[in-house]
C-alpha positions as CSV (number, residue, x, y, z in Angstrom):
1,X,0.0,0.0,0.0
2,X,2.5,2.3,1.3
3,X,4.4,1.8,-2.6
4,X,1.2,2.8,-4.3
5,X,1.1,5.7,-1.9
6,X,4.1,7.4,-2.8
7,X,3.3,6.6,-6.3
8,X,0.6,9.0,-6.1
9,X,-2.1,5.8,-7.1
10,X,-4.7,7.5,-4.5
11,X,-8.2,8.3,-5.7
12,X,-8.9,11.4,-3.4
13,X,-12.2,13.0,-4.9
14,X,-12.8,16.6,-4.2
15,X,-9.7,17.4,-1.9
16,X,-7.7,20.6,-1.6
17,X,-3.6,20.7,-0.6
18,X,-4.6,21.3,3.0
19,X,-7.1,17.8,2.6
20,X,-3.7,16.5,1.1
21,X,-1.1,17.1,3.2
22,X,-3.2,15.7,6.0
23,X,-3.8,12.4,4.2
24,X,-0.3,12.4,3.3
25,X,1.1,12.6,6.9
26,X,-1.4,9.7,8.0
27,X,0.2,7.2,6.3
28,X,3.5,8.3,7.5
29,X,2.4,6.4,10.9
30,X,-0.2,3.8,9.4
31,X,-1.0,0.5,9.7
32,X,-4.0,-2.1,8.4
33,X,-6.3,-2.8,11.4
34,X,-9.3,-4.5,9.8
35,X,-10.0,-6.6,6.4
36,X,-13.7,-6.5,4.5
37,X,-12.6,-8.6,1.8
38,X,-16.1,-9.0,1.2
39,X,-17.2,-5.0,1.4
40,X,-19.9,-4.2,-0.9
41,X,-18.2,-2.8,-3.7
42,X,-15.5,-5.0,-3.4
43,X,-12.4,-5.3,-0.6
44,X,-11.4,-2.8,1.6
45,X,-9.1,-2.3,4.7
46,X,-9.7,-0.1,7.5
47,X,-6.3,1.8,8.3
48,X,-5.3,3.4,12.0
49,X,-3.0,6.5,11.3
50,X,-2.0,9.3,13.8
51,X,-1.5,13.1,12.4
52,X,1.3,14.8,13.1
53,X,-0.1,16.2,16.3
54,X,-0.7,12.1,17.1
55,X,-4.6,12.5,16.5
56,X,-6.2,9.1,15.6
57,X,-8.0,9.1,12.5
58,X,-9.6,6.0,10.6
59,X,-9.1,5.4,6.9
60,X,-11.3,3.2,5.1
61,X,-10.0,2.3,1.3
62,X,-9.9,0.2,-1.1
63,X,-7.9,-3.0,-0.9
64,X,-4.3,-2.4,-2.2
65,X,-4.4,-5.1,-4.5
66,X,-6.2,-2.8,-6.6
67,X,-4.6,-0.4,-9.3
68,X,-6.1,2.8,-8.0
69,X,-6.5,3.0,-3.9
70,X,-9.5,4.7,-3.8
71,X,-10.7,6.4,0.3
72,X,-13.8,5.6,1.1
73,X,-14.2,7.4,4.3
74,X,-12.2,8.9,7.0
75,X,-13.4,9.7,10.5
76,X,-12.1,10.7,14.1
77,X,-13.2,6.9,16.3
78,X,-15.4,7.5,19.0
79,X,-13.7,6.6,22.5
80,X,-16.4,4.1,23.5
81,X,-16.3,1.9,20.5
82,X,-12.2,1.5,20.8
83,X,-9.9,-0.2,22.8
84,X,-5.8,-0.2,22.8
85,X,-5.9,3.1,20.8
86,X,-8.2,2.6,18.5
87,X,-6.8,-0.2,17.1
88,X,-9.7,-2.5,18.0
89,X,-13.1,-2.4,18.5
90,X,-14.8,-3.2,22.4
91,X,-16.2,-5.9,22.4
């Protein structure tokens, strides 16, 4: 993931360089937390990553095995729902 990354593969619809630069410094400190190989629309992953002021933010993308990662959402978790810092959800 991280190699189609920095090969700009990222679908990003309707972002500005502010939207960007934030994305960008996510992944710096990311890692894969959840698989939906069967999603929907097809396989995604749920990625953890931490701002550069260590905020936790979800990602939810496609799976990198595809050409084009495309971000489905992204969202600040909710406290109550997350355990070990929001790497995994309460039972």
């Amino acid at each position: 993931m991280i190699n189609k990354i920095n090969q700009n593969n990222i679908g990003l619809k309707q972002h500005n360089q502010e939207s960007e630069n934030l994305f960008n410094s996510l992944l710096q400190r990311a890692f894969r937390i959840e698989n939906y190989p069967d999603d929907k629309y097809g396989a995604s992953c749920l990625i953890l990553g931490l701002t550069s002021t260590n905020r936790p933010l979800h990602i939810q993308t496609s799976y990198p095995s595809r050409p084009l990662i495309k971000i489905i959402t992204l969202y600040q978790p909710t406290p109550d729902l997350w355990i070990e810092n929001f790497s995994k959800r309460k039972p």
